[in-house]
DRENDOKE-911324 format. One line per field, with one value per atom (N, C-alpha, C): residue in one letter; atom name; residue number from 0; x, y, z; chain. Coordinates in steps of 0.2 Angstrom, whole numbers, plus 5000, padded with zeros to 4 digits. Layout:
<nodes>
r	c(A,...) $
a	c(CA,...) $
k	c(NUM,...) $
u	c(X,...) $
v	c(Y,...) $
w	c(Z,...) $
c	c(A,...) $
</nodes>
This chain:
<nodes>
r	c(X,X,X,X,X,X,X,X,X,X,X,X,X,X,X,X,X,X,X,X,X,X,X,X,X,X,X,X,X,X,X,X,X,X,X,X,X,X,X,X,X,X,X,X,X,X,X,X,X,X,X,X,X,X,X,X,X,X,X,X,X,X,X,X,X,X,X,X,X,X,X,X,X,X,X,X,X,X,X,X,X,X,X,X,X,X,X,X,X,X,X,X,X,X,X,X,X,X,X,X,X,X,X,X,X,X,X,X,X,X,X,X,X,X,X,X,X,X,X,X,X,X,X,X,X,X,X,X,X,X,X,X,X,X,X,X,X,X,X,X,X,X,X,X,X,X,X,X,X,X,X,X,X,X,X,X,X,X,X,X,X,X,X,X,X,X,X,X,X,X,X,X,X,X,X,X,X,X,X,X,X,X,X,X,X,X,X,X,X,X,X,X,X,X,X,X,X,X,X,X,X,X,X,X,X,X,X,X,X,X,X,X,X,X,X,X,X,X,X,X,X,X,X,X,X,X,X,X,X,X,X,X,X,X,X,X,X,X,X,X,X,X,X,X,X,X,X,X,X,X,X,X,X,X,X,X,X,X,X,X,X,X,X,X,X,X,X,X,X,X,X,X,X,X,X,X,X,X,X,X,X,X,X,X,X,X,X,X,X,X,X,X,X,X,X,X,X,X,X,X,X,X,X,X,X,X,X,X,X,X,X,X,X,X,X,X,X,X,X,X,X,X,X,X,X,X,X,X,X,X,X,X,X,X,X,X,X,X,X,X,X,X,X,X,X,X,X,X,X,X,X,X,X,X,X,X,X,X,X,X,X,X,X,X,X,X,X,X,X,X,X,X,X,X,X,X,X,X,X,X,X,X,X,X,X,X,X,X,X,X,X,X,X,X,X,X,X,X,X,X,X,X,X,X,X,X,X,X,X,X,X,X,X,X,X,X,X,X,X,X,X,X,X,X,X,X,X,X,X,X,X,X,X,X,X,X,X,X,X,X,X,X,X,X,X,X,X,X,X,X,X,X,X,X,X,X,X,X,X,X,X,X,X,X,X,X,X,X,X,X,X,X,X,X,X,X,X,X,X,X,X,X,X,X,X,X,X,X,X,X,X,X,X,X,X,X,X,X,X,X,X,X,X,X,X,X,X,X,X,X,X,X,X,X,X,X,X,X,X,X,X,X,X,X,X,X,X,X,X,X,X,X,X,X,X,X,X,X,X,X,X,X,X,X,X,X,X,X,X,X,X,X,X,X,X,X,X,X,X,X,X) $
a	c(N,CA,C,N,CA,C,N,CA,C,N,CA,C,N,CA,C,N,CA,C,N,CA,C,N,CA,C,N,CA,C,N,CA,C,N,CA,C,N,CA,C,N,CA,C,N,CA,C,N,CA,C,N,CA,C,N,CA,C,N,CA,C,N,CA,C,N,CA,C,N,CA,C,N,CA,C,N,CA,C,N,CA,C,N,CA,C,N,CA,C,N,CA,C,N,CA,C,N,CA,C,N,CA,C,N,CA,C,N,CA,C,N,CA,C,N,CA,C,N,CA,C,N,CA,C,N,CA,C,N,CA,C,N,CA,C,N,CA,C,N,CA,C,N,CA,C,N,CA,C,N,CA,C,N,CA,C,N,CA,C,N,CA,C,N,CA,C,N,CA,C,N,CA,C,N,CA,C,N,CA,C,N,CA,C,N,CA,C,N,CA,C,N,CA,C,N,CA,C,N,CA,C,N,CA,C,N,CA,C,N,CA,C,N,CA,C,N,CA,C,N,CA,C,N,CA,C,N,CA,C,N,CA,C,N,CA,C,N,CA,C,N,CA,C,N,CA,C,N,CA,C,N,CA,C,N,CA,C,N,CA,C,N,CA,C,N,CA,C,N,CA,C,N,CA,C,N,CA,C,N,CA,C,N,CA,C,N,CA,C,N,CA,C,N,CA,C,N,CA,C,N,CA,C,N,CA,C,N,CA,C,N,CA,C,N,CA,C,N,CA,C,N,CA,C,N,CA,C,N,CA,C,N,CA,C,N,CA,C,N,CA,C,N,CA,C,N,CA,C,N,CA,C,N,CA,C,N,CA,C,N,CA,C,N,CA,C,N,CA,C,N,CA,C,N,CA,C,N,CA,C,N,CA,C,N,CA,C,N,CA,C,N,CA,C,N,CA,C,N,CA,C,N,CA,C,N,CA,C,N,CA,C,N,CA,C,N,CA,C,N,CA,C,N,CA,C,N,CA,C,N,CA,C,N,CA,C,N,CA,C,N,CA,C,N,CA,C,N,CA,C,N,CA,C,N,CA,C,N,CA,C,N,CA,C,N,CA,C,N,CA,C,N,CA,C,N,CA,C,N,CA,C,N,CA,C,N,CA,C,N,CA,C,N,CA,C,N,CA,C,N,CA,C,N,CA,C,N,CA,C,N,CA,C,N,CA,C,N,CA,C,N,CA,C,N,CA,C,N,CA,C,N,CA,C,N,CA,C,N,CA,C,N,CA,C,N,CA,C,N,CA,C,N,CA,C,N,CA,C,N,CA,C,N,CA,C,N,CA,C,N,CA,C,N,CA,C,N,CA,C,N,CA,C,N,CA,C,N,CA,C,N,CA,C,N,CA,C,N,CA,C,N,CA,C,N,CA,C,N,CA,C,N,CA,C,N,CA,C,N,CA,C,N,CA,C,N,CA,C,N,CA,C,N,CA,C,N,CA,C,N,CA,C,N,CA,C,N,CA,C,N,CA,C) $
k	c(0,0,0,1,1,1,2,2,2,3,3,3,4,4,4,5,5,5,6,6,6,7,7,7,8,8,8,9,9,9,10,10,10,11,11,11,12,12,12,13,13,13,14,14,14,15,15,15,16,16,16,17,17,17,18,18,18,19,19,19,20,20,20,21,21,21,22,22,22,23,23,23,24,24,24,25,25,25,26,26,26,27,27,27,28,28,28,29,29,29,30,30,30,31,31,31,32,32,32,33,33,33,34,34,34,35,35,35,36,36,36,37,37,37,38,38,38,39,39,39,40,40,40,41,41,41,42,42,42,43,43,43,44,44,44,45,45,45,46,46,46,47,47,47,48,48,48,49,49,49,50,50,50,51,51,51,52,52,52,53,53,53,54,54,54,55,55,55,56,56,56,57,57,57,58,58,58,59,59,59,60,60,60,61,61,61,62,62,62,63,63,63,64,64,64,65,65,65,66,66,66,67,67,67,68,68,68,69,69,69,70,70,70,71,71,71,72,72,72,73,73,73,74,74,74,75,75,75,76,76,76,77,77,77,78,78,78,79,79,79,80,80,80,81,81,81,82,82,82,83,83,83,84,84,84,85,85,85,86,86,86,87,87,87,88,88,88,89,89,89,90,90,90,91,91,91,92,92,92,93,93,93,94,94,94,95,95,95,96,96,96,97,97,97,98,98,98,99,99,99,100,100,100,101,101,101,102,102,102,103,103,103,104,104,104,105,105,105,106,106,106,107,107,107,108,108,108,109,109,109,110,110,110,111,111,111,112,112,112,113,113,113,114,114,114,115,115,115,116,116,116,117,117,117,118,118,118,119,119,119,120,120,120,121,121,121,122,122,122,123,123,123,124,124,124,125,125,125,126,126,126,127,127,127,128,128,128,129,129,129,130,130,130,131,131,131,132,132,132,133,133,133,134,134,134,135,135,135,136,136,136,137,137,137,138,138,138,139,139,139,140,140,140,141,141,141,142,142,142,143,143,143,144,144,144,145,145,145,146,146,146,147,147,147,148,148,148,149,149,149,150,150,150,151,151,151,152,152,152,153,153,153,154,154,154,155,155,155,156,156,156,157,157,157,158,158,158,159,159,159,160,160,160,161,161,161,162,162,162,163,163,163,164,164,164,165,165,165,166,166,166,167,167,167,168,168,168,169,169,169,170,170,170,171,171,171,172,172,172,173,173,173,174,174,174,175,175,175,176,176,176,177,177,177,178,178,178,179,179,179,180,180,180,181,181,181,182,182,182,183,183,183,184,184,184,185,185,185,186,186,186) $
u	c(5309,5315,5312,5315,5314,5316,5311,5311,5318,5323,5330,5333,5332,5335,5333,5328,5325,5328,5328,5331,5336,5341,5349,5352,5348,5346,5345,5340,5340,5344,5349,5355,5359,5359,5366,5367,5357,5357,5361,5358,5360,5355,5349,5343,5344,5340,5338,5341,5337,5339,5349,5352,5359,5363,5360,5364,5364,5358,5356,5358,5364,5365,5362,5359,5356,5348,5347,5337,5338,5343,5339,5338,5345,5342,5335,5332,5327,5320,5322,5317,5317,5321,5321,5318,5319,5318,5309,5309,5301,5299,5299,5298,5295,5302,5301,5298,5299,5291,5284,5282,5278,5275,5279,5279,5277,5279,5281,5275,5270,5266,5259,5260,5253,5254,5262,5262,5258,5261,5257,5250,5247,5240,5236,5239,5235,5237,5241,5241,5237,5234,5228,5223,5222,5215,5217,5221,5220,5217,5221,5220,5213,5212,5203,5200,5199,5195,5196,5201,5201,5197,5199,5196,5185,5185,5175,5175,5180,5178,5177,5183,5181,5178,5173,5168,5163,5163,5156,5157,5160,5163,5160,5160,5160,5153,5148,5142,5138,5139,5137,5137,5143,5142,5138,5138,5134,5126,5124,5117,5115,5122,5120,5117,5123,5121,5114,5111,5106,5099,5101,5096,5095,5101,5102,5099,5102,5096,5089,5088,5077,5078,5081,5077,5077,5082,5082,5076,5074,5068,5062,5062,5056,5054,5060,5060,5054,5059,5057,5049,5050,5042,5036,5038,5034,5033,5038,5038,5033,5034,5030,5022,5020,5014,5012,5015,5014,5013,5017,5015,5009,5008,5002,4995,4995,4990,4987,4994,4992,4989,4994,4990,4980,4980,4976,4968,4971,4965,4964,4971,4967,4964,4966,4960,4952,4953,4946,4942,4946,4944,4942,4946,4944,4938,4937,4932,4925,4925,4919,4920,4924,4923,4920,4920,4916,4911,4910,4904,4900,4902,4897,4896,4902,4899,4893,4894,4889,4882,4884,4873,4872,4877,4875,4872,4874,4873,4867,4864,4859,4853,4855,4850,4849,4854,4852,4847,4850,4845,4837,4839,4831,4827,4829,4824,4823,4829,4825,4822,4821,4817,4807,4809,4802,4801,4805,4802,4798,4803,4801,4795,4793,4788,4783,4783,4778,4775,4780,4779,4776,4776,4773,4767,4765,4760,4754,4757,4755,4753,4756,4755,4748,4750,4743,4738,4740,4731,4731,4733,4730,4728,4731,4729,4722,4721,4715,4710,4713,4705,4705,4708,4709,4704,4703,4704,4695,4694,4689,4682,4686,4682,4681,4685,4683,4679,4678,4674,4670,4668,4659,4658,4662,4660,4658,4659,4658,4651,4646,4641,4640,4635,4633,4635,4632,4632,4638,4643,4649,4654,4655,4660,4666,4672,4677,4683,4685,4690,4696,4697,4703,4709,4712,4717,4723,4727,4733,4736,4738,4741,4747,4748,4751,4750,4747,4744,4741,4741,4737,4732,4734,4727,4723,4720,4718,4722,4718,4723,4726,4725,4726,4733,4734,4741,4745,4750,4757,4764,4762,4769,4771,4766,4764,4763,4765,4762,4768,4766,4770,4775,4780,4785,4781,4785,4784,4792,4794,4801,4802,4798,4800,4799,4797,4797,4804,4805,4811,4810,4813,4812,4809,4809,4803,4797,4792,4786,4782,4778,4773,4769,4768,4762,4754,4752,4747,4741,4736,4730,4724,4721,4716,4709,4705,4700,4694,4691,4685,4679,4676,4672,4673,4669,4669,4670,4669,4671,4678,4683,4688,4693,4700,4705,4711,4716,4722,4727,4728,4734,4742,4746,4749,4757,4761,4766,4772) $
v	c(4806,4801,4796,4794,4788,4779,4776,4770,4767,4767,4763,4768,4774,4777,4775,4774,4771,4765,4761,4753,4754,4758,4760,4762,4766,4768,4763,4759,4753,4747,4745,4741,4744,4751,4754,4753,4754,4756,4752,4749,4746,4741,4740,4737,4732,4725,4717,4718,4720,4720,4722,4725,4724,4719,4714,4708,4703,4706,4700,4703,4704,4707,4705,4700,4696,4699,4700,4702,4708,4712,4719,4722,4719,4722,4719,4714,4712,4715,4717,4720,4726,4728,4738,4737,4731,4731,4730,4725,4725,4731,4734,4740,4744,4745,4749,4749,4744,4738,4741,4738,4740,4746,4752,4759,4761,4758,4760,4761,4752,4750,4755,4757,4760,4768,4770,4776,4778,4771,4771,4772,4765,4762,4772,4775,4782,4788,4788,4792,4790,4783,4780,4783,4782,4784,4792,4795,4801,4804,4801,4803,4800,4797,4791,4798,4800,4805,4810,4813,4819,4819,4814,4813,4814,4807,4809,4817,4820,4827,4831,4831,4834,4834,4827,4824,4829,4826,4829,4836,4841,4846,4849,4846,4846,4846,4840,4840,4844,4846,4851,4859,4860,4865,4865,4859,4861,4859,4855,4855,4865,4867,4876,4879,4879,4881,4880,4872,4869,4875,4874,4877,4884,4888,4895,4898,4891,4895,4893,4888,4886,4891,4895,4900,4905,4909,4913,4912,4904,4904,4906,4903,4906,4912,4915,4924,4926,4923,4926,4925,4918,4916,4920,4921,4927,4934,4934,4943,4942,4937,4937,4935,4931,4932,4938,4940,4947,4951,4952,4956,4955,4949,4947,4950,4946,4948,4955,4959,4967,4969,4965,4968,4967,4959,4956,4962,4964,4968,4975,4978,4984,4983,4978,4977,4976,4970,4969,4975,4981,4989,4991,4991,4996,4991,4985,4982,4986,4984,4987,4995,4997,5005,5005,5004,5004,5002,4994,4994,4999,5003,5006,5013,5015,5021,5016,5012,5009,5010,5007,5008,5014,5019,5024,5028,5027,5029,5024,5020,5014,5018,5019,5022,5031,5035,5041,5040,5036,5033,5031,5028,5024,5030,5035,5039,5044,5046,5049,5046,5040,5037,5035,5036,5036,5043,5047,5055,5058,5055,5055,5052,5045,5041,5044,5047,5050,5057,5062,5068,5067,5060,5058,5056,5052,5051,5056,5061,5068,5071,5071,5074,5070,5064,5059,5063,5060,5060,5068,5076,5081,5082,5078,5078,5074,5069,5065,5071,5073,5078,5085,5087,5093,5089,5083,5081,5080,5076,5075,5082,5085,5092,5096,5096,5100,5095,5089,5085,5086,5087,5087,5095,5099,5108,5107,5104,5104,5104,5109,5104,5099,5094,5089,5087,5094,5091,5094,5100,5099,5093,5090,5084,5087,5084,5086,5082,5083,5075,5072,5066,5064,5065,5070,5071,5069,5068,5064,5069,5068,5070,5077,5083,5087,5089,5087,5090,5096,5099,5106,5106,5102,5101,5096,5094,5088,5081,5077,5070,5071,5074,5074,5077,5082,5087,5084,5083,5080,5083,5089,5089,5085,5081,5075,5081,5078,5081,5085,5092,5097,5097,5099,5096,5101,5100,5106,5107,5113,5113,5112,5115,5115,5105,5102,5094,5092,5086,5082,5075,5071,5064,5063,5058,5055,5056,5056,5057,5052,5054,5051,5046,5040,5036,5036,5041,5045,5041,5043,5040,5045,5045,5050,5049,5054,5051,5053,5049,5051,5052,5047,5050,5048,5051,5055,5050,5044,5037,5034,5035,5032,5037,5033,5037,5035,5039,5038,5033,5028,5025,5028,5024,5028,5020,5024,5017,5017) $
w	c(5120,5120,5115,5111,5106,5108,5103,5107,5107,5103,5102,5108,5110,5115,5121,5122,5131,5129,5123,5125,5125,5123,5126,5131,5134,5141,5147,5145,5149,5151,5142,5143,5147,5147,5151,5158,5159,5167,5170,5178,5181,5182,5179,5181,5180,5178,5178,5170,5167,5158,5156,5163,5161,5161,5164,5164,5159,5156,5147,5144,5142,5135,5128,5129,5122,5121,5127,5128,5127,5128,5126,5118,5113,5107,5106,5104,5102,5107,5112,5114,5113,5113,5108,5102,5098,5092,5091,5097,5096,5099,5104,5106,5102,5098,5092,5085,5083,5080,5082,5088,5088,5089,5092,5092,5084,5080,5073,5070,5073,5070,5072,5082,5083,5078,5079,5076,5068,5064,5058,5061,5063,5065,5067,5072,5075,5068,5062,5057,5052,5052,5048,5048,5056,5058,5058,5060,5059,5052,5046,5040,5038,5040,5039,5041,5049,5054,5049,5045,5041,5037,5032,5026,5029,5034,5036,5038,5041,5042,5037,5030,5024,5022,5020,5016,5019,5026,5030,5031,5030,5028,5021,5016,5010,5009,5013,5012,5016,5020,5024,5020,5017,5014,5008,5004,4999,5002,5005,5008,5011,5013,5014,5008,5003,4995,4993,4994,4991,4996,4999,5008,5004,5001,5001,4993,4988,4983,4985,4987,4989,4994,4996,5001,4996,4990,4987,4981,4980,4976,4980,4984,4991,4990,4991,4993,4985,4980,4973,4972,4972,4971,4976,4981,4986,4983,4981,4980,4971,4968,4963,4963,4970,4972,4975,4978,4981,4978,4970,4966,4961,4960,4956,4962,4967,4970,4973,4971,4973,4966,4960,4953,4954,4954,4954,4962,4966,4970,4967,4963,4960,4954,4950,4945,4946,4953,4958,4959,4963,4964,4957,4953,4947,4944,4943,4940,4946,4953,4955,4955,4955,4953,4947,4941,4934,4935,4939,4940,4945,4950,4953,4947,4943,4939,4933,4933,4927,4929,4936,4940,4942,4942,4944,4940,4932,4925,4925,4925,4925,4929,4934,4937,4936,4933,4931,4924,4921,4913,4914,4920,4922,4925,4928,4929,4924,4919,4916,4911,4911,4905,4908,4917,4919,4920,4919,4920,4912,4906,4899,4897,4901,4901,4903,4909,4915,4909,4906,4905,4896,4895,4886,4889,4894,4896,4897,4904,4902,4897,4892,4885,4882,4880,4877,4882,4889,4892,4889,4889,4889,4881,4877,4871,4869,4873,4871,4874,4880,4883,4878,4875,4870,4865,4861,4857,4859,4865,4866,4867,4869,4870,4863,4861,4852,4847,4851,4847,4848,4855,4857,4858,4855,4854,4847,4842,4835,4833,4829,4828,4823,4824,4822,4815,4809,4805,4800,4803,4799,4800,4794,4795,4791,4796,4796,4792,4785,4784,4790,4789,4795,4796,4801,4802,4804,4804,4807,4812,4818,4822,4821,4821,4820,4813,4810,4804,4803,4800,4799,4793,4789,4783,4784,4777,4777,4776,4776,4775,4768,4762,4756,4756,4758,4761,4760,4756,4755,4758,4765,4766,4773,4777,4780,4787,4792,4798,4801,4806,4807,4812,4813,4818,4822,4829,4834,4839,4837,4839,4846,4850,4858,4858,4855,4859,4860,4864,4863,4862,4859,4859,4853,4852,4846,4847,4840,4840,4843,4847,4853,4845,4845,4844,4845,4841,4843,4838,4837,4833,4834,4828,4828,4831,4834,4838,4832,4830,4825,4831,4835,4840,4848,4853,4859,4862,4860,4865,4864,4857,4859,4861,4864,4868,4863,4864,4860,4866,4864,4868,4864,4872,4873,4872,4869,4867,4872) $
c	c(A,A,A,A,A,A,A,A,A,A,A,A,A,A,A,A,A,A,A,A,A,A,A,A,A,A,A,A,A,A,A,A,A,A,A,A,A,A,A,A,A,A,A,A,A,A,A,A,A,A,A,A,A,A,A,A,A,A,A,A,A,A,A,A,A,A,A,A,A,A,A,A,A,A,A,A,A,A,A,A,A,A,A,A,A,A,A,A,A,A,A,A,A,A,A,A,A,A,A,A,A,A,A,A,A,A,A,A,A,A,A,A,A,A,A,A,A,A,A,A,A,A,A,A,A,A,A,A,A,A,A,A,A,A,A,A,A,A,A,A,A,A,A,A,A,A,A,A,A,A,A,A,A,A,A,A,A,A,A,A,A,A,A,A,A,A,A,A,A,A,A,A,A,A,A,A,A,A,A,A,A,A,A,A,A,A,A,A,A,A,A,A,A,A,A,A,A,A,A,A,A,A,A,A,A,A,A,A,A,A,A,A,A,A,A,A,A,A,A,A,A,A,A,A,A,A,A,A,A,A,A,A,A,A,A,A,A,A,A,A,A,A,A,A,A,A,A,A,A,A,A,A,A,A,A,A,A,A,A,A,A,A,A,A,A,A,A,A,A,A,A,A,A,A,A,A,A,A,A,A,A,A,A,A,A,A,A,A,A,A,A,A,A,A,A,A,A,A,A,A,A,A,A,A,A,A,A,A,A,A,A,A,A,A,A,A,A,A,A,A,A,A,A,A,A,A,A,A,A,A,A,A,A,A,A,A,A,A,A,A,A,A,A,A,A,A,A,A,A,A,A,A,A,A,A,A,A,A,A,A,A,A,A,A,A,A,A,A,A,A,A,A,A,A,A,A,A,A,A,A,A,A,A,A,A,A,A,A,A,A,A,A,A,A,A,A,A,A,A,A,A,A,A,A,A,A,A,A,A,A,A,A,A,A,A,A,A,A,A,A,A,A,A,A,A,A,A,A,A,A,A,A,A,A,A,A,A,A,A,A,A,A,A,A,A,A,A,A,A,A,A,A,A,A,A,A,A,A,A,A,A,A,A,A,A,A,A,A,A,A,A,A,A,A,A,A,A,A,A,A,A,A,A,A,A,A,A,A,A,A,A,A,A,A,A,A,A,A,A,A,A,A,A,A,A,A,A,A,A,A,A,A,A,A,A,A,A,A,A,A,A,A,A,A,A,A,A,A,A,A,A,A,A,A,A,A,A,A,A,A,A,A,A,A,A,A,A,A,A,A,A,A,A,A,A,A,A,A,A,A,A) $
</nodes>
């Protein structure tokens, strides 16, 4: 029911307000006045209440957005540490894989450089006792001109000294023994 009809309603009645005919319209009119004004007054605030809920609506969804790509940068920047860092351990493996074949080769090298050492050694020492022994077989007073190691003639021989095919490696640093007291070192 509307405000001008409840005041219509109660000029009619039979109550206290029928016998003033002069008080009722003005009091319908205020009635209705003020009904007018709470009804505006509670469409304000409604329309006020919307608008903060749109706003706050509005920023709600975009602090989601803001939230949704920094999670999607997250995800990314993860997955390309994770990919560095898997890059980054096989390199680490294949670096010490190379280095374990290096020392492995390091130390293949090193033995047979002390096996080559060992077996040149051998050679000098059996060559100084060969050398030594045909000296003190010699007699006294045949003198022999100086020979140079692996040579077959004399020092004079220009086609210099003789290879010997079964060797390997370079030629041993040898020196000629003239008498029974010296030794031939060994380089």
């Amino acid at each position: 029911m509307t405000t001008v009809g409840g005041g219509a309603a109660l000029a009619a009645g039979d109550g206290e307000l029928a016998g003033m005919p002069g008080v009722t319209l003005p009091l319908v009119c205020l009635t209705a006045a003020a009904a007018g004004v709470v009804r505006r007054y509670i469409a304000q605030q409604e329309q006020r209440i919307r608008r903060l809920f749109s706003q706050l609506a509005r920023q709600q969804a975009e602090r989601e957005r803001e939230l949704d790509r920094r999670e999607a940068d997250l995800a990314q920047r993860e997955e390309v540490f994770q990919r560095t860092r898997f890059t980054t351990e096989l390199r680490v493996r294949s670096a010490y894989g190379r280095m374990d074949m290096m020392l492995d080769e390091l130390t293949a090298e090193r033995a047979a450089h002390q096996e080559l050492k060992a077996e040149y050694d051998e050679l000098a020492r059996e060559y100084n006792e060969v050398l030594l022994e045909s000296a003190g077989a010699l007699p006294a007073e045949v003198h022999h001109p100086p020979v140079a190691v692996g040579q077959i003639g004399t020092a004079g021989n220009a086609r210099g000294p003789r290879r010997i095919p079964q060797r390997r490696g370079p030629r041993p640093f040898l020196s000629v023994v003239d008498s029974a007291g010296e030794y031939q070192e060994s380089g």
